[in-house]
SEPA-980780 format. One line per 5 residues: number of its first residue (from 0); for each residue x, y, z of C-alpha. Coordinates in pm, 1 decimal. Layout:
<sites>
NUM = X/Y/Z ~ ...
</sites>
This chain:
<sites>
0 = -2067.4/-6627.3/-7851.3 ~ -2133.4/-6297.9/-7727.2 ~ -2457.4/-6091.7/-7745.5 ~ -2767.9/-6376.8/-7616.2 ~ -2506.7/-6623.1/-7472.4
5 = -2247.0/-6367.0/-7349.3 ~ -2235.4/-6571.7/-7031.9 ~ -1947.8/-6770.7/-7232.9 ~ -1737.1/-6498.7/-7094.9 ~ -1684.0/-6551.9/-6757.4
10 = -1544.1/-6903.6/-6847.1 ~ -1179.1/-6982.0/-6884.2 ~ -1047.5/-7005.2/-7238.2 ~ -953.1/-7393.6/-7205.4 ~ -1320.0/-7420.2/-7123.3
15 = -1493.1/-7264.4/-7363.1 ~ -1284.4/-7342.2/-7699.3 ~ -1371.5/-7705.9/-7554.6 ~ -1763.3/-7586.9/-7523.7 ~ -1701.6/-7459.3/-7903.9
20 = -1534.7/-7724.4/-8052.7 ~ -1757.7/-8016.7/-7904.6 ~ -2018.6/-8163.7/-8180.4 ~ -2256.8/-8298.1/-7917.2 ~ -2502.0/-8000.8/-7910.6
25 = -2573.5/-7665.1/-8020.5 ~ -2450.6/-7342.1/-7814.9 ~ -2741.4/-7155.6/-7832.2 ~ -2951.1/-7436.1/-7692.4 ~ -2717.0/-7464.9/-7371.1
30 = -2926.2/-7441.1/-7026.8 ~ -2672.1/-7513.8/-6806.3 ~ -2271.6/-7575.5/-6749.8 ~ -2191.0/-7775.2/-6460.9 ~ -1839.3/-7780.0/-6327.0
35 = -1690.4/-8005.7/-6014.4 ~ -1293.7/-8006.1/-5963.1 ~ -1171.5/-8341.0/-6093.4 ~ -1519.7/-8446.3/-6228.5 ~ -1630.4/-8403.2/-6632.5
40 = -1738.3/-8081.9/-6777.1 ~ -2096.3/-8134.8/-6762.9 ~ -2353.1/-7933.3/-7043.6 ~ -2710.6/-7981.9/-7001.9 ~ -3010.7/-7898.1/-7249.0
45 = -3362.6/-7998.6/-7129.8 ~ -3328.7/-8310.7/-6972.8 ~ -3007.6/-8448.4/-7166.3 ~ -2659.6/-8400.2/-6992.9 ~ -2384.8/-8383.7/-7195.8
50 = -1982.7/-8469.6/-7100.3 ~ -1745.6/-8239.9/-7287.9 ~ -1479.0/-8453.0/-7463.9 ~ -1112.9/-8381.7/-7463.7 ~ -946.5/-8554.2/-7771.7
55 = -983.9/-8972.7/-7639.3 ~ -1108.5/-8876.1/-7276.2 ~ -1322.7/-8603.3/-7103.7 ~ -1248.3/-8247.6/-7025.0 ~ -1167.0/-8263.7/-6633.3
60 = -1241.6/-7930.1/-6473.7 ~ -970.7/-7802.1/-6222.5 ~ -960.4/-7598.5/-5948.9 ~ -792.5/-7308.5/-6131.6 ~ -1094.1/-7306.4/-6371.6
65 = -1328.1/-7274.8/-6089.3 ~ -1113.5/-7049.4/-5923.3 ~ -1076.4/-6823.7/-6268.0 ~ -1486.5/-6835.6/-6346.3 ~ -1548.3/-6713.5/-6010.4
70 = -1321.3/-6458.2/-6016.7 ~ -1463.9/-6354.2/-6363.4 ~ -1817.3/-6365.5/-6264.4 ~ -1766.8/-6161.8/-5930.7 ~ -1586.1/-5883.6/-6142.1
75 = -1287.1/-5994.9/-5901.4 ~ -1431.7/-5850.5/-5598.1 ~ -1547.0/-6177.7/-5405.9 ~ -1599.9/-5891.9/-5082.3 ~ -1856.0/-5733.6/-5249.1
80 = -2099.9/-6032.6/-5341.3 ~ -2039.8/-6218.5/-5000.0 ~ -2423.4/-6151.0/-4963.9 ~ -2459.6/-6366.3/-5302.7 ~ -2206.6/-6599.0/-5171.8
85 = -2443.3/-6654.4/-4842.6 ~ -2711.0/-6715.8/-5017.6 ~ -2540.6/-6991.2/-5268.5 ~ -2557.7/-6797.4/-5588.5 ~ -2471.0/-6467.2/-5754.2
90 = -2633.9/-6287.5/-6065.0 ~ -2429.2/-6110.3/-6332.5 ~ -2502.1/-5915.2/-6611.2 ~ -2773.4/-6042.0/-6840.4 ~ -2979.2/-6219.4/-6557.8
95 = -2717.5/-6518.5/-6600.8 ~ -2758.4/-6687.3/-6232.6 ~ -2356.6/-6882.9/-6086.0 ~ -2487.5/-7126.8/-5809.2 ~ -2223.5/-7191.8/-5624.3
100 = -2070.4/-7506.7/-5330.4 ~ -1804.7/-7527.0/-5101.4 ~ -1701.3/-7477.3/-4741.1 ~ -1969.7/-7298.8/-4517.2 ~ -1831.1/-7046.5/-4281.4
105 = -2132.2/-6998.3/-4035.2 ~ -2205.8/-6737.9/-3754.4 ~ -2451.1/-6810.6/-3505.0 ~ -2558.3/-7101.6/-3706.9 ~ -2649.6/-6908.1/-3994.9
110 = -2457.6/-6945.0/-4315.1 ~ -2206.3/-6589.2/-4359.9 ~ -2037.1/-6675.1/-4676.5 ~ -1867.4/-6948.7/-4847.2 ~ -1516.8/-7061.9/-4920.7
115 = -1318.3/-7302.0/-5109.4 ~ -1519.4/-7336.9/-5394.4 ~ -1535.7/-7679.8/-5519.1 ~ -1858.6/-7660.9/-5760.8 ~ -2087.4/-7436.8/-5997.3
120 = -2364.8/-7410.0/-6186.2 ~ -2407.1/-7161.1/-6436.2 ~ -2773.1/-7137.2/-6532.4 ~ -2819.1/-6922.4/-6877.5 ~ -3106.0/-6672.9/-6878.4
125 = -3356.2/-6708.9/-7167.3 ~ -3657.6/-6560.9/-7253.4 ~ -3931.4/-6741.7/-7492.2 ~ -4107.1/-6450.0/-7622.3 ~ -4478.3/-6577.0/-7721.2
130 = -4504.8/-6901.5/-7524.6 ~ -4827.8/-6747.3/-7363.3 ~ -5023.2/-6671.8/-7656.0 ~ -5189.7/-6935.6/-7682.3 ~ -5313.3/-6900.6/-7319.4
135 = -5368.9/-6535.8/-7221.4 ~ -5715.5/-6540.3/-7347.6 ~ -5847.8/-6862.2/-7106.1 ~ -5693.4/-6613.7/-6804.5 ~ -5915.4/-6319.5/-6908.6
140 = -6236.0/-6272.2/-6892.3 ~ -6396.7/-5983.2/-7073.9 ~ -6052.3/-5851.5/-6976.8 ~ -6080.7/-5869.7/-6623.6 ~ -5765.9/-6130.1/-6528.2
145 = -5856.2/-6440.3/-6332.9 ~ -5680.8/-6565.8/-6020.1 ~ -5425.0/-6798.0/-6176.3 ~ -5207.2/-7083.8/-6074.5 ~ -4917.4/-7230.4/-6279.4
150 = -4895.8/-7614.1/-6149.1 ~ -4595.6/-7782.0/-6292.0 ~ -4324.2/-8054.1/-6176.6 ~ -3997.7/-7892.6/-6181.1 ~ -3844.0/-7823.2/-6525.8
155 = -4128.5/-7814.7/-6708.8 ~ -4131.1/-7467.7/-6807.5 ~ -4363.6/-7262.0/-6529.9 ~ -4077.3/-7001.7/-6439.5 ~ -4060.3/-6943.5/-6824.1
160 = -4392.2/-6930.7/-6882.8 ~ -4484.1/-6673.6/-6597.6 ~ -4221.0/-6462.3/-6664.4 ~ -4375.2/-6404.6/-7016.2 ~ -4726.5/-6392.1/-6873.6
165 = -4638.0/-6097.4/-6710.6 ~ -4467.8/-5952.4/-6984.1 ~ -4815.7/-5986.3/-7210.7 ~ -5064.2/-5886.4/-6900.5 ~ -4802.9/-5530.7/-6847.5
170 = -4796.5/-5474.6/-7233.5 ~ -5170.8/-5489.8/-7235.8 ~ -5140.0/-5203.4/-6936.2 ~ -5234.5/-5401.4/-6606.5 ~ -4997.0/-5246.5/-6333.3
175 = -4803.7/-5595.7/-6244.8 ~ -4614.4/-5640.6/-5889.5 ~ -4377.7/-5901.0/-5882.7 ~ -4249.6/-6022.0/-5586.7 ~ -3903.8/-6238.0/-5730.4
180 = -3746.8/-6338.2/-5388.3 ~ -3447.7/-6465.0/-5569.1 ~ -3398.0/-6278.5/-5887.3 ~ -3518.3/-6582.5/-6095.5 ~ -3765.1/-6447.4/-6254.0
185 = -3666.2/-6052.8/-6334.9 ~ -3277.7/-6090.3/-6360.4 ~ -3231.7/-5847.1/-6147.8 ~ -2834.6/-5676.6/-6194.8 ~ -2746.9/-5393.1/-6015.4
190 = -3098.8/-5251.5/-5961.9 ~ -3215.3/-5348.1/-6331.8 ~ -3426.3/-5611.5/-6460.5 ~ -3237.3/-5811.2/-6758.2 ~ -3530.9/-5969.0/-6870.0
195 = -3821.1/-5806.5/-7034.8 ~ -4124.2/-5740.3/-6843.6 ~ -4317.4/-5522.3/-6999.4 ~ -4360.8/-5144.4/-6975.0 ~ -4610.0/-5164.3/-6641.4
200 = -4394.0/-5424.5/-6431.4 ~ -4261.0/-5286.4/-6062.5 ~ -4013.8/-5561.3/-5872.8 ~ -3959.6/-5635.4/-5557.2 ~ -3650.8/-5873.3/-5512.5
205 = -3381.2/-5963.0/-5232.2 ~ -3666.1/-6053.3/-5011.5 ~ -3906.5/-6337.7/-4837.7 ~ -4202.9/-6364.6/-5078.9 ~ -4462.9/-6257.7/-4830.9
210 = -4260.1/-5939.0/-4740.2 ~ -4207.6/-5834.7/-5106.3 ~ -4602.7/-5909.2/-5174.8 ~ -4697.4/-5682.0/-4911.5 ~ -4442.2/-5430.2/-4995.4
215 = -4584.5/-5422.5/-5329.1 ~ -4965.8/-5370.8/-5179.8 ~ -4842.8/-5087.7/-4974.2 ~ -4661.3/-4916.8/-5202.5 ~ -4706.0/-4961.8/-5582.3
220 = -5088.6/-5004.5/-5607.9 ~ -5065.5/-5361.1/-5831.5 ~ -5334.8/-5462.8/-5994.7 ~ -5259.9/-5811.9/-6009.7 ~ -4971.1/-5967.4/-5802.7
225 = -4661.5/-6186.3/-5952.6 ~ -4535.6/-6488.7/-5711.0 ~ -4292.2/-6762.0/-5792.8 ~ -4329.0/-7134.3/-5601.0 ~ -4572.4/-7030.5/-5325.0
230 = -4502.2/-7265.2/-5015.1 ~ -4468.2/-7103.1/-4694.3 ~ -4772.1/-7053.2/-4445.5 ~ -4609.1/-6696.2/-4444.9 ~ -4690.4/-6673.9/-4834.4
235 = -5039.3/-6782.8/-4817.1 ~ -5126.1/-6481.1/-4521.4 ~ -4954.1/-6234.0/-4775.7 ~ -5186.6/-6357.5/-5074.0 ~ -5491.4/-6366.0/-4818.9
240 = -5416.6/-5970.2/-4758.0 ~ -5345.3/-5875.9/-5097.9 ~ -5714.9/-6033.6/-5218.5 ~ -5875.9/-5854.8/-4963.3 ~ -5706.9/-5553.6/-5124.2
245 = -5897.7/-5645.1/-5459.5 ~ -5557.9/-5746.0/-5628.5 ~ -5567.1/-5998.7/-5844.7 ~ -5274.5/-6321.0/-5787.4 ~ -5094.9/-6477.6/-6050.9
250 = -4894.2/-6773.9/-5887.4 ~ -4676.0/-7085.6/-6001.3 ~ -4694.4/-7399.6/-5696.3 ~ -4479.4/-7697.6/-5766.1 ~ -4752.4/-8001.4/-5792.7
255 = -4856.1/-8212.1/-6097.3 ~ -5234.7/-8214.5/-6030.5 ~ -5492.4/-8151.0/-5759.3 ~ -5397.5/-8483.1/-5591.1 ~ -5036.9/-8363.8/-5498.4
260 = -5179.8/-8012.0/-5382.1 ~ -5412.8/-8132.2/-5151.5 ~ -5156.2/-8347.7/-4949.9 ~ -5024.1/-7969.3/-4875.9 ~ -5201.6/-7850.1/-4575.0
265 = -5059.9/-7487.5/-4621.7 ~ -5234.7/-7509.3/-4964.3 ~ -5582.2/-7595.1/-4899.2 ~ -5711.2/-7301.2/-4736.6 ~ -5680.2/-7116.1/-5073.2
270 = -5754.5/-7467.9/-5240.4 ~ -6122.5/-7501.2/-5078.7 ~ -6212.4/-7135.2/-5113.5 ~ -6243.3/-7094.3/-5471.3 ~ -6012.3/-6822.4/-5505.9
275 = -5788.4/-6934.0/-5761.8 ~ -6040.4/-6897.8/-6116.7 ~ -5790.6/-7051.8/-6335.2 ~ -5548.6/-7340.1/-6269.8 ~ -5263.3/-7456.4/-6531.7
280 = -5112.5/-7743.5/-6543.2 ~ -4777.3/-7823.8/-6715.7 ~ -4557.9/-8134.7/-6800.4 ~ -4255.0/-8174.6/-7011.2 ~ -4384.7/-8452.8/-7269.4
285 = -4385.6/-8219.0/-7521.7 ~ -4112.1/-8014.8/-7425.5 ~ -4095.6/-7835.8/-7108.3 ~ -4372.3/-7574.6/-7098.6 ~ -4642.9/-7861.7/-7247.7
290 = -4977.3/-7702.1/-7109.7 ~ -5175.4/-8026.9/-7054.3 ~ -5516.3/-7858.9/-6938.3 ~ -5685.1/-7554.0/-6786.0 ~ -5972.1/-7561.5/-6526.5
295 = -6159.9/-7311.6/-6386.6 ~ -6222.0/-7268.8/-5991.3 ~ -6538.1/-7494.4/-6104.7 ~ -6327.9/-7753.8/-6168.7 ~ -6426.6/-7725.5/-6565.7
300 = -6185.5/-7763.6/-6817.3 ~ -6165.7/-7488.7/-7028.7 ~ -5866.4/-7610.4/-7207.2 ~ -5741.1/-7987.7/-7290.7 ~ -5422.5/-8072.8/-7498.7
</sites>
């Protein structure tokens, strides 16, 4: 259980010999672990939840077992991730992300930290190494990158599939910024990426999007420019700086074609510009990550499942 899935550890024994013992699913194919005092263990792979038996009924989390996996998971100092705890989730070792619920304690209307536990969601950290090899070359051209945008629904694979994108474009030597506001992408623990990036990959995380992009343009010389889920007006003034810079954008946007982008005023500025050379768009009928088409800033398909 250790090594790839070494998350297992921060879960109480009682827990985890019922994650082992169940026959439902496989370990390693675990996404997520959902646990809710008095409400069923909950796994989830893809799309397909899963209730953890307990001999003739279900395994009924309690509040000790939240209590003991966040107490595992924060190393037992709860004081010293209370900016994690503001924020809703913490990141350990690994990249493994805890979201957590409870009782807000506020301060001048912001959230300050959370109390009382009463939920968590442990998302597992995996990498698919190769999932962009089939289409790295339709983003290059006479290898010059192309503005590119990852459209996708949610779950279908885009944060996957960009975090290996940048992996491919560094080990082929382009100087990649990425701006990962939230860790989600890099892994970030204690200062270090825990996924692979590639050897020519600088991060930025722990901050707005738009701030990170332009710290990145200041300061490490990018050539192209990492962003997860543009959205904000904010975002879209960052990118429009960082082009004038000559730096090249590769983007994911949650959508599932040009219909539902449109409808996003914030969106067509860059939309009716033709900025963007290269637009991708993913489903899940396949699997998540199922690349359903490419187009260029034309509005040609260069690519068609």
């Amino acid at each position: 259980m250790e090594g790839k899935n070494g998350i297992f550890r921060v879960l109480p024994l009682q827990i985890l010999e019922r994650i082992s013992m169940c026959q439902l699913f496989e370990i390693s194919q675990i996404e997520e672990i959902r646990m809710r005092i008095g409400k069923p263990l909950l796994i989830q792979i893809g799309r397909k939840k899963f209730f953890v038996p307990e001999k003739n009924t279900q395994q009924i989390v309690t509040k000790y077992d939240i209590q003991a996996c966040v107490s595992r998971c924060s190393a037992y100092s709860l004081y010293a991730f209370e900016e994690e705890l503001r924020q809703g989730y913490l990141t350990i070792e690994g990249g493994h992300r805890i979201g957590f619920c409870g009782k807000a304690v506020t301060e001048n209307g912001k959230i300050k930290t959370l109390q009382n536990i009463s939920s968590l969601n442990i998302r597992i950290a995996k990498q698919i190494f190769g999932c962009a090899d089939a289409i790295l070359p339709y983003l290059l051209e006479q290898d010059r990158f192309c503005h590119t945008m990852l459209i996708s629904p949610p779950a279908c694979g885009k944060t996957t599939l960009l975090r290996e994108l940048i992996r491919k474009l560094s080990e082929k030597g382009f100087t990649v910024g990425l701006a990962d506001e939230r860790g989600e992408i890099s892994g970030m623990y204690q200062g270090v990426a825990q996924m692979d990036l590639g050897v020519c990959t600088d991060v930025i995380c722990g901050c707005a999007k738009a701030e990170g992009m332009e710290l990145l343009l200041r300061s490490m010389s990018p050539e192209i420019i990492a962003v997860d889920e543009l959205g904000k007006e904010a975002d879209f003034d960052a990118v429009e700086q960082m082009l004038h810079g000559g730096v090249k954008l590769l983007c994911t946007v949650h959508g599932n074609d040009f219909v539902d982008l449109e409808k996003r005023p914030v969106l067509q500025k860059i939309l009716h510009t033709n900025t963007i050379e290269r637009f991708v768009f993913l489903s899940a009928k396949n699997g998540a990550g199922t690349i359903e088409k490419i187009q260029d800033g034309k509005g040609n398909i260069v690519y068609q499942r």
